[in-house]
C-alpha atoms as a printed R data frame, in Angstrom:
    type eleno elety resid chain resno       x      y       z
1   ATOM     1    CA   UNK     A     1 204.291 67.351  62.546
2   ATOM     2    CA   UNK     A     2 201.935 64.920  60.144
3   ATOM     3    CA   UNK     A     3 201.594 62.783  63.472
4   ATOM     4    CA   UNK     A     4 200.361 66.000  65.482
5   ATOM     5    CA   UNK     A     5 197.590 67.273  62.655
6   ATOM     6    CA   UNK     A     6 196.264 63.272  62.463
7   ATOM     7    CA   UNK     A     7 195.930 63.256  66.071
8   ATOM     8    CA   UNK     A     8 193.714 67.159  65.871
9   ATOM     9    CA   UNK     A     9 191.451 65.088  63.051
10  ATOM    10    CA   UNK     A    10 190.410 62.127  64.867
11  ATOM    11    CA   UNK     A    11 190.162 63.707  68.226
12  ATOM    12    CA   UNK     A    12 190.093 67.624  68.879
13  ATOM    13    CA   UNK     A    13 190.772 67.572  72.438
14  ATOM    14    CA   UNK     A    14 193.867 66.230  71.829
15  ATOM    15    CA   UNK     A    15 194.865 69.047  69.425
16  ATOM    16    CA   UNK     A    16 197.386 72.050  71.024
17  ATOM    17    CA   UNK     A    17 195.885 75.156  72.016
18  ATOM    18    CA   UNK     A    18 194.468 77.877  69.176
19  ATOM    19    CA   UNK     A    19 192.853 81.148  69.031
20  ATOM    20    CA   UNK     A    20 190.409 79.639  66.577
21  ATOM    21    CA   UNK     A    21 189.577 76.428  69.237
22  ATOM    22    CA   UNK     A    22 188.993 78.528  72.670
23  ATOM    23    CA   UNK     A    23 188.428 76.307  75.825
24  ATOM    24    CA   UNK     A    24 185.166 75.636  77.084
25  ATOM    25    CA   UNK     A    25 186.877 77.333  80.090
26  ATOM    26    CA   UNK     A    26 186.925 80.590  78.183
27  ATOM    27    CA   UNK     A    27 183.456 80.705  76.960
28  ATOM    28    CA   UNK     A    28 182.482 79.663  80.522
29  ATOM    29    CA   UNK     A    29 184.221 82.979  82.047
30  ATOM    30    CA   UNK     A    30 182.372 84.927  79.468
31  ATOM    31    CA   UNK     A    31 179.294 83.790  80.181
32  ATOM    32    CA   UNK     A    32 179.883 84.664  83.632
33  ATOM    33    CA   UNK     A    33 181.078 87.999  82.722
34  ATOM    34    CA   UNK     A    34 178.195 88.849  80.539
35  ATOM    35    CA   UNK     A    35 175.803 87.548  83.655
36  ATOM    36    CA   UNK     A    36 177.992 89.524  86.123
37  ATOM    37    CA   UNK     A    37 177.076 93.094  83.491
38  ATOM    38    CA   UNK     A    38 173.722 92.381  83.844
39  ATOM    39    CA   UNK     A    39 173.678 92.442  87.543
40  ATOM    40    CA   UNK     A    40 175.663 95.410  87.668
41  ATOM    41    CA   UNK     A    41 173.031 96.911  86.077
42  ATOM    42    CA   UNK     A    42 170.063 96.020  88.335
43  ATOM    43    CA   UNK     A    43 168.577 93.734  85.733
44  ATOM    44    CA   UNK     A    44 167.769 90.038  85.887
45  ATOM    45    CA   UNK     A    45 170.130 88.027  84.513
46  ATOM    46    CA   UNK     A    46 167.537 85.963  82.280
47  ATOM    47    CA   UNK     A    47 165.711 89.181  81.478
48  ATOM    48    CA   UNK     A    48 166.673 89.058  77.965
49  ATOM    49    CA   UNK     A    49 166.711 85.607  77.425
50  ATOM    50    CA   UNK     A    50 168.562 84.466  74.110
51  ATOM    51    CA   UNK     A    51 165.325 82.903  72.205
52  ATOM    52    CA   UNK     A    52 166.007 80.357  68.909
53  ATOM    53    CA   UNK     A    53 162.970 79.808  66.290
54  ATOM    54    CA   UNK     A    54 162.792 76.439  67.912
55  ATOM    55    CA   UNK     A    55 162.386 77.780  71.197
56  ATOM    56    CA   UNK     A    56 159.637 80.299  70.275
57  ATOM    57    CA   UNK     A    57 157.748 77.593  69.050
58  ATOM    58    CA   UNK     A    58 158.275 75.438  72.172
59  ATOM    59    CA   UNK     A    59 157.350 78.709  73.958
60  ATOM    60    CA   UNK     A    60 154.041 79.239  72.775
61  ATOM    61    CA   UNK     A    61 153.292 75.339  72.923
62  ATOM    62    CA   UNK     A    62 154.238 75.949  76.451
63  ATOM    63    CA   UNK     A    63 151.766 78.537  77.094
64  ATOM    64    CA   UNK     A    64 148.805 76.998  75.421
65  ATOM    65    CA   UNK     A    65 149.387 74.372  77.520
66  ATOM    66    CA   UNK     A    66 149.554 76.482  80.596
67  ATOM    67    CA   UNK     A    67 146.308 77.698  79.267
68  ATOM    68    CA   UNK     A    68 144.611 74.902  78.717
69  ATOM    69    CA   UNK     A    69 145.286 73.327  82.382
70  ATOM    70    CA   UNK     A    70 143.996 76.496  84.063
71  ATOM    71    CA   UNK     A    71 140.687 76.300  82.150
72  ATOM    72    CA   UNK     A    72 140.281 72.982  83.305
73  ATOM    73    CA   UNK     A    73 141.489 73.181  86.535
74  ATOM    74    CA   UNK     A    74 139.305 76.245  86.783
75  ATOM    75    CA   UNK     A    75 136.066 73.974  87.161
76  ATOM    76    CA   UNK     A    76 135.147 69.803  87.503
77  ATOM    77    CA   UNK     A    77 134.716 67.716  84.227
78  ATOM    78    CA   UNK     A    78 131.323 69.451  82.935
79  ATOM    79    CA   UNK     A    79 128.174 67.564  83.688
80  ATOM    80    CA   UNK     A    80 125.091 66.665  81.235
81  ATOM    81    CA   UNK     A    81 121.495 68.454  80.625
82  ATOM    82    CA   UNK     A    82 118.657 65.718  80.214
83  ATOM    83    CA   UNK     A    83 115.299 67.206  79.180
84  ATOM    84    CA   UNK     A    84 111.632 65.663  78.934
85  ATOM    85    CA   UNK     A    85 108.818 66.852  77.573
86  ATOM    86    CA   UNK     A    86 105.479 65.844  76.849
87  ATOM    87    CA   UNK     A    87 101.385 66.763  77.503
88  ATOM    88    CA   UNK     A    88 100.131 66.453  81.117
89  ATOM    89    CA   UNK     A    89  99.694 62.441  82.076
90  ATOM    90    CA   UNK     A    90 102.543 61.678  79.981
91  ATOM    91    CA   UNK     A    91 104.901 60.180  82.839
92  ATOM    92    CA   UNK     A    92 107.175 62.800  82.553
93  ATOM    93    CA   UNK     A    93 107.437 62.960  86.265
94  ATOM    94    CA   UNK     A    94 107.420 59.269  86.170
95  ATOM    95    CA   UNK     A    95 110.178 59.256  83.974
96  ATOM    96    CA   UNK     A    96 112.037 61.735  85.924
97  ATOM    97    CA   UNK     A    97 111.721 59.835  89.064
98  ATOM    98    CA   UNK     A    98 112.941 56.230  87.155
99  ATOM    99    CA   UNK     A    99 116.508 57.804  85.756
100 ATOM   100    CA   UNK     A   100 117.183 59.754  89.222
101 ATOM   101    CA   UNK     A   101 116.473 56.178  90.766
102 ATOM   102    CA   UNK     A   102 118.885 54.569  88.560
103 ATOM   103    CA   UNK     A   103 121.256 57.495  89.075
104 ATOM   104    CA   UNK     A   104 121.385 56.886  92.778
105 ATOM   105    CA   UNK     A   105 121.103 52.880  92.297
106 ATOM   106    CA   UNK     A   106 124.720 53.752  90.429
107 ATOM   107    CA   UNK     A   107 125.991 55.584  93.802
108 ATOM   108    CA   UNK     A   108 125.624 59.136  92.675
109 ATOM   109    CA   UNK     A   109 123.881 61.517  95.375
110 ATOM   110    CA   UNK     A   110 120.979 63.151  94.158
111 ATOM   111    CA   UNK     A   111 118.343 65.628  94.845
112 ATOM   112    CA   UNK     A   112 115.074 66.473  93.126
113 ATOM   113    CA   UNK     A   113 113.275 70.030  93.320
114 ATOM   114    CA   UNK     A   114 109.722 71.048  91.482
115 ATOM   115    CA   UNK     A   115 108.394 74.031  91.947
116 ATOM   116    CA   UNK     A   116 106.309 75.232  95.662
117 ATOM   117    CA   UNK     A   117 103.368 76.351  93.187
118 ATOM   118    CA   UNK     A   118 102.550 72.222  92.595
119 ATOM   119    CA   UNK     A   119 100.613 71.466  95.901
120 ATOM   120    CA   UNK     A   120  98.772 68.873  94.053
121 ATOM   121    CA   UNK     A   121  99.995 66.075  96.591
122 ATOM   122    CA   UNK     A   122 102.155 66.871  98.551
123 ATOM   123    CA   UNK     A   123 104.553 69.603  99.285
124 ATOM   124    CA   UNK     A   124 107.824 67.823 100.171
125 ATOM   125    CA   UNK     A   125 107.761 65.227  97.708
126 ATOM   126    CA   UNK     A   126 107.114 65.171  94.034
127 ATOM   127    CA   UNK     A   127 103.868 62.245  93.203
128 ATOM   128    CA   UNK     A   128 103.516 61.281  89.929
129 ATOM   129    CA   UNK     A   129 100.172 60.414  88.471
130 ATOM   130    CA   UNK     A   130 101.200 56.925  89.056
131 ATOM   131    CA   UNK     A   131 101.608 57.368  92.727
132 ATOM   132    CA   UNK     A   132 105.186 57.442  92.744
133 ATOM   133    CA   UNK     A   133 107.022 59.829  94.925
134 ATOM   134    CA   UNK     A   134 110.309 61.017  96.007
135 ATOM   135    CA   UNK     A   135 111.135 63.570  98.625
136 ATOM   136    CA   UNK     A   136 112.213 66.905  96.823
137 ATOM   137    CA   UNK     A   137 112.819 70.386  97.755
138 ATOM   138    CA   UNK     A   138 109.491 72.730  97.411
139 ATOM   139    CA   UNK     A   139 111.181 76.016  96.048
140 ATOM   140    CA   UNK     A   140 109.915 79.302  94.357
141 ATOM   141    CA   UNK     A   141 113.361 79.422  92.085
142 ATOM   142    CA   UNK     A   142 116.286 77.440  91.372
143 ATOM   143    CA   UNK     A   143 118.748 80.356  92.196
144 ATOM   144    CA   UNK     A   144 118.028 79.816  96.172
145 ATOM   145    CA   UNK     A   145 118.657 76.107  95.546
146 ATOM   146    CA   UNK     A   146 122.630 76.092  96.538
147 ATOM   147    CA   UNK     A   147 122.268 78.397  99.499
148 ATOM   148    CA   UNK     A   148 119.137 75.871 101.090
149 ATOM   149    CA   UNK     A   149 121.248 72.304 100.295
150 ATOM   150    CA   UNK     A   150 124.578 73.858 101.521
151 ATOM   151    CA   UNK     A   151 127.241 75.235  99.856
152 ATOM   152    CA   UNK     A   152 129.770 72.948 100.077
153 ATOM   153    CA   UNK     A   153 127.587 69.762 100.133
154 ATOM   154    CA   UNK     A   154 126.157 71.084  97.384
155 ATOM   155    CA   UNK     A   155 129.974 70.996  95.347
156 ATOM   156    CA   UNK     A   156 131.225 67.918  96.836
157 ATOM   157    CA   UNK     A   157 127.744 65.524  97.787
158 ATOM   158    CA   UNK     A   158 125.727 66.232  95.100
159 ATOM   159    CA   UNK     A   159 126.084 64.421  91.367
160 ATOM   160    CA   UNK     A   160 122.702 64.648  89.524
161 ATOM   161    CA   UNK     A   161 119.810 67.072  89.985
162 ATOM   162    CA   UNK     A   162 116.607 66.402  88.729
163 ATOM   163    CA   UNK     A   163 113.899 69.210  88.152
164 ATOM   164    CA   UNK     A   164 109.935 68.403  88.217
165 ATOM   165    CA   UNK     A   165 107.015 70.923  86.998
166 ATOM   166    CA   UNK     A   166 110.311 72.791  85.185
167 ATOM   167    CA   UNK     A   167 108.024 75.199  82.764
168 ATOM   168    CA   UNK     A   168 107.529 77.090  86.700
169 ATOM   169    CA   UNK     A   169 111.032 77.825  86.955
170 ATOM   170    CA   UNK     A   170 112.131 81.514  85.339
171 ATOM   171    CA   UNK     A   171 115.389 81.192  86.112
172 ATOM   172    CA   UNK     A   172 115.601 77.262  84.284
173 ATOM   173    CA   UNK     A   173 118.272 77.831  81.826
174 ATOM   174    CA   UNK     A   174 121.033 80.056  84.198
175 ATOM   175    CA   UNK     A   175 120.905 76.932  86.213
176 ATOM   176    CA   UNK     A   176 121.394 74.014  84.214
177 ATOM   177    CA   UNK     A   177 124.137 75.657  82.012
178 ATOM   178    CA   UNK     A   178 125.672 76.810  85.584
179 ATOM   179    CA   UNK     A   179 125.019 73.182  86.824
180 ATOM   180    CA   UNK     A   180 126.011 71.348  84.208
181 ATOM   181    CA   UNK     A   181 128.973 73.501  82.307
182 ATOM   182    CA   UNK     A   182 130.555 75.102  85.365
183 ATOM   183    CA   UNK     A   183 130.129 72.340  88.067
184 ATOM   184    CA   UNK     A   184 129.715 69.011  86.440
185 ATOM   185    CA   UNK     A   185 126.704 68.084  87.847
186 ATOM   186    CA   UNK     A   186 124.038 65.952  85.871
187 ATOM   187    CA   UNK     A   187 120.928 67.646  85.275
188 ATOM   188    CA   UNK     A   188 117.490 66.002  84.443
189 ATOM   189    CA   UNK     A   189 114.534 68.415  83.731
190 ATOM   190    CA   UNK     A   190 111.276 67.360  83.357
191 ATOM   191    CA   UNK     A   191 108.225 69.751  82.472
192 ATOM   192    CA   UNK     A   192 105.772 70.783  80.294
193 ATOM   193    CA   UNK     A   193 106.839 71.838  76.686
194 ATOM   194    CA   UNK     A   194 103.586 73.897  75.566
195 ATOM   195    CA   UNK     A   195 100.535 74.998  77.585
196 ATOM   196    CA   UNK     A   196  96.566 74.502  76.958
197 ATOM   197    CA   UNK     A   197  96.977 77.026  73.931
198 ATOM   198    CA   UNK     A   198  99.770 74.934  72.379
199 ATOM   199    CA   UNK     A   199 102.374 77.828  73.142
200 ATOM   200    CA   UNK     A   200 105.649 77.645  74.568
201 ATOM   201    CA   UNK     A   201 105.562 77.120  78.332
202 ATOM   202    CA   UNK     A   202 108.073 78.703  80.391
203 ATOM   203    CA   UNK     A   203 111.950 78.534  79.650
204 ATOM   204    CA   UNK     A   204 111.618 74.640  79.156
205 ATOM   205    CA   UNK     A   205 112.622 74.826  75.298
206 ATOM   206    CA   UNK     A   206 115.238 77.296  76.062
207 ATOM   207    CA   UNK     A   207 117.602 74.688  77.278
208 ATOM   208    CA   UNK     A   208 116.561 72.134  74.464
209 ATOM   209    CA   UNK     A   209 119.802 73.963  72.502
210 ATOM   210    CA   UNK     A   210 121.978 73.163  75.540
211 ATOM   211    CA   UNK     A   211 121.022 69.919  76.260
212 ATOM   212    CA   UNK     A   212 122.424 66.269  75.951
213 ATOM   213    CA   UNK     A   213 119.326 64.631  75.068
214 ATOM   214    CA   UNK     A   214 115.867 65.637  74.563
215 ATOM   215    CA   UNK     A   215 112.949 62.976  75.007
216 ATOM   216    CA   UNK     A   216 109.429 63.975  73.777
217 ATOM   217    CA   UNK     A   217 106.972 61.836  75.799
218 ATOM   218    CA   UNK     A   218 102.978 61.282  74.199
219 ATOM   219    CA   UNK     A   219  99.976 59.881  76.156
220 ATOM   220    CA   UNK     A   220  96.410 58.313  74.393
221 ATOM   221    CA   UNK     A   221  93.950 60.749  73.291
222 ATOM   222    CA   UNK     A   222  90.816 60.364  76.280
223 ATOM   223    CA   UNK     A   223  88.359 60.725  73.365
224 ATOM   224    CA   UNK     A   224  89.955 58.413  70.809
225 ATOM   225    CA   UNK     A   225  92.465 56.396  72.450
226 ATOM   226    CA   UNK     A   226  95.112 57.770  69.666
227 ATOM   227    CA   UNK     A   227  98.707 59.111  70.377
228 ATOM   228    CA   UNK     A   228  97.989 62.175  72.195
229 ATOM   229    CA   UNK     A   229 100.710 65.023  71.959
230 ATOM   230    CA   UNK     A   230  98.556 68.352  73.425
231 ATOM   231    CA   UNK     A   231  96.795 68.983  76.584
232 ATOM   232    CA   UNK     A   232  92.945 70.242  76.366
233 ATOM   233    CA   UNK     A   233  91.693 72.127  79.230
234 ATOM   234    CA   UNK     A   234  88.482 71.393  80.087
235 ATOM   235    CA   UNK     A   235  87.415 74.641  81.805
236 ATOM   236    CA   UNK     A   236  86.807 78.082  80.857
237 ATOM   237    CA   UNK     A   237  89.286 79.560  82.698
238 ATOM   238    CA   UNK     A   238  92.426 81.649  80.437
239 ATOM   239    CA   UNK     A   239  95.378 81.884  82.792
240 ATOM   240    CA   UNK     A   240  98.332 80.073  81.721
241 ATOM   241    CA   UNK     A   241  99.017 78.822  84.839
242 ATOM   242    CA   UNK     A   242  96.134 76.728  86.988
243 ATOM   243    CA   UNK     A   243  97.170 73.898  88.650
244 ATOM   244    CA   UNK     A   244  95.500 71.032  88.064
245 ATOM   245    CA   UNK     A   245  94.623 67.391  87.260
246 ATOM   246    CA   UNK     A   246  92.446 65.346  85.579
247 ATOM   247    CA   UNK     A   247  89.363 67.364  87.035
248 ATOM   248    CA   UNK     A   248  91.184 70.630  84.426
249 ATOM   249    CA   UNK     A   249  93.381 69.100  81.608
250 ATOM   250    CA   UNK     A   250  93.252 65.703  79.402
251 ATOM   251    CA   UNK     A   251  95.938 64.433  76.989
252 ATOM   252    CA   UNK     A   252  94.277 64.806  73.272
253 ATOM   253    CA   UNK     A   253  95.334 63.910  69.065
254 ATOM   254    CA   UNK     A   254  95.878 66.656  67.600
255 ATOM   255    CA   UNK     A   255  92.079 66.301  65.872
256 ATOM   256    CA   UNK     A   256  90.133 66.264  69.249
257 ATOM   257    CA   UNK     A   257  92.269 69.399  69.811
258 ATOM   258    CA   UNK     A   258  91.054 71.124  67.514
259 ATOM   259    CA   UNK     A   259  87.745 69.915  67.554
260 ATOM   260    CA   UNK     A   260  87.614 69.772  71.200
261 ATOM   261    CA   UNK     A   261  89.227 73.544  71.638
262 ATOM   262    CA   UNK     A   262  85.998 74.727  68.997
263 ATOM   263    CA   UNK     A   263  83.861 73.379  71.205
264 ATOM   264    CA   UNK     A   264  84.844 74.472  74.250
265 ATOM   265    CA   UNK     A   265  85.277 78.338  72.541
266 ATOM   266    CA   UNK     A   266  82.077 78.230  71.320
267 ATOM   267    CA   UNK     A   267  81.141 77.206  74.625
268 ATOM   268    CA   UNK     A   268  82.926 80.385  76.334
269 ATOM   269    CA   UNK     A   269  81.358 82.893  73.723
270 ATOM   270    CA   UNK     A   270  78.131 81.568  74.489
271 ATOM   271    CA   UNK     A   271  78.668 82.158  77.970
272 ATOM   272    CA   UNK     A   272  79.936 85.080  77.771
273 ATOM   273    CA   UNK     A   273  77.357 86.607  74.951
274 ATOM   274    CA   UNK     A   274  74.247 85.154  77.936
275 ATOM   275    CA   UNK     A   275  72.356 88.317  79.875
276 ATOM   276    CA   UNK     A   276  73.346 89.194  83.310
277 ATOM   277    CA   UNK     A   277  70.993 87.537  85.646
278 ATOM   278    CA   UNK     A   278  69.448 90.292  88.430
């Protein structure tokens, strides 16, 4: 008897059969007969799944992570938003062309688009003041942009856009948070920031709070040779938009700005205030 209850203390399986010790047999037949109610009653049998506070947890970890993979299998690893501003003959366009180059120099594919108003040069390609150029794509909006290049070249051959003459483009900031958030392309937009009045040009600074970086480019004052942040336009004309060169617009300081803007309002009065000639 003493030999029996040592041998159920150092190893249970040895111990004789109890009503208090059931068989892993047993519990396995009611397992199956639990399993074998629920199908008798048309449900599933892991319909109403037995669920510890351990399990919950690992549950929910389970579907966060589910989450988290469908988000980002949902779209590519998001791209970047470069922006440069800057007065007219400040080499934005210039600088523009020099970081698609070096883009491309890295093996991405690229394409460049400015807007079909800029006929300055040449239609198909954009020119910088420099005499630089680069075939682009002469368009009226950036929206048509995927439909021209090809869908599907357009999601699998194409790595970095770059946009010239951007303050032209309504439809600016849709397209580089598409572009860049949604289909991990790199996105370089160059344009004017402010127009002859010193107002905001365009949807340029609308993607300033989505962008990566933000360069502000300056040229030398014509008059004074200082830093020159503003563009003066030289003729009367008060549209915002007239395309133009250095025959309509010259980098200024901000004193030959203001001074040069008096001048050329006093100017405007005076031709406006002279009689009608018969």
């Amino acid at each position: 008897m003493f030999a029996a209850s040592m041998r159920t203390l150092i190893s249970p399986s040895l111990a004789p059969f109890s009503l208090h010790l059931p068989k892993p047999a047993l519990f396995s037949k009611v397992l199956r007969a639990s399993h074998y109610s629920l199908a008798n009653l048309g449900l599933p049998v892991n319909r109403f799944p037995i669920v510890s506070p351990r399990s919950a947890v690992s549950s929910r970890e389970l579907q966060t992570e589910a989450a988290s993979q469908s988000l980002s299998s949902s779209f590519s690893s998001p791209g970047e938003i470069h922006v440069v501003v800057g007065p007219m003959f400040s080499g934005k366009t210039t600088t523009l062309l020099r970081r698609v180059l070096a883009e491309r120099e890295s093996g991405k594919k690229v394409a460049v688009i400015k807007s079909d108003k800029d006929t300055r040069y040449c239609v198909e390609s954009i020119v910088s003041h420099d005499g630089e150029k680069f075939p682009c794509w002469a368009l009226p909006d950036l929206s048509s942009f995927k439909e021209r290049f090809g869908l599907d070249a357009y999601k699998n051959q194409l790595d970095v856009i770059g946009i010239d003459e951007a303050q032209f483009f309504g439809d600016l900031y849709e397209f580089c948070r598409d572009a860049a958030d949604k289909e991990g392309k790199t996105v370089i937009v160059a344009g004017l920031d402010g127009d002859y009045l010193r107002r905001r040009f365009g949807s340029v600074l609308d993607v300033i709070p989505i962008a990566d970086t933000v360069t502000k480019l300056t040229s030398r004052c014509e008059v004074c040779g200082k830093r020159a942040s503003f563009t003066l336009r030289k003729t009367n004309e008060r549209e915002t938009e007239i395309i133009g060169g250095a025959e309509v617009y010259m980098p200024v300081c901000r004193s030959h700005y203001v001074t040069g803007h008096a001048v050329l309002d006093s100017s405007h009065k005076t031709l406006t205030q002279l009689p009608t000639p018969f």
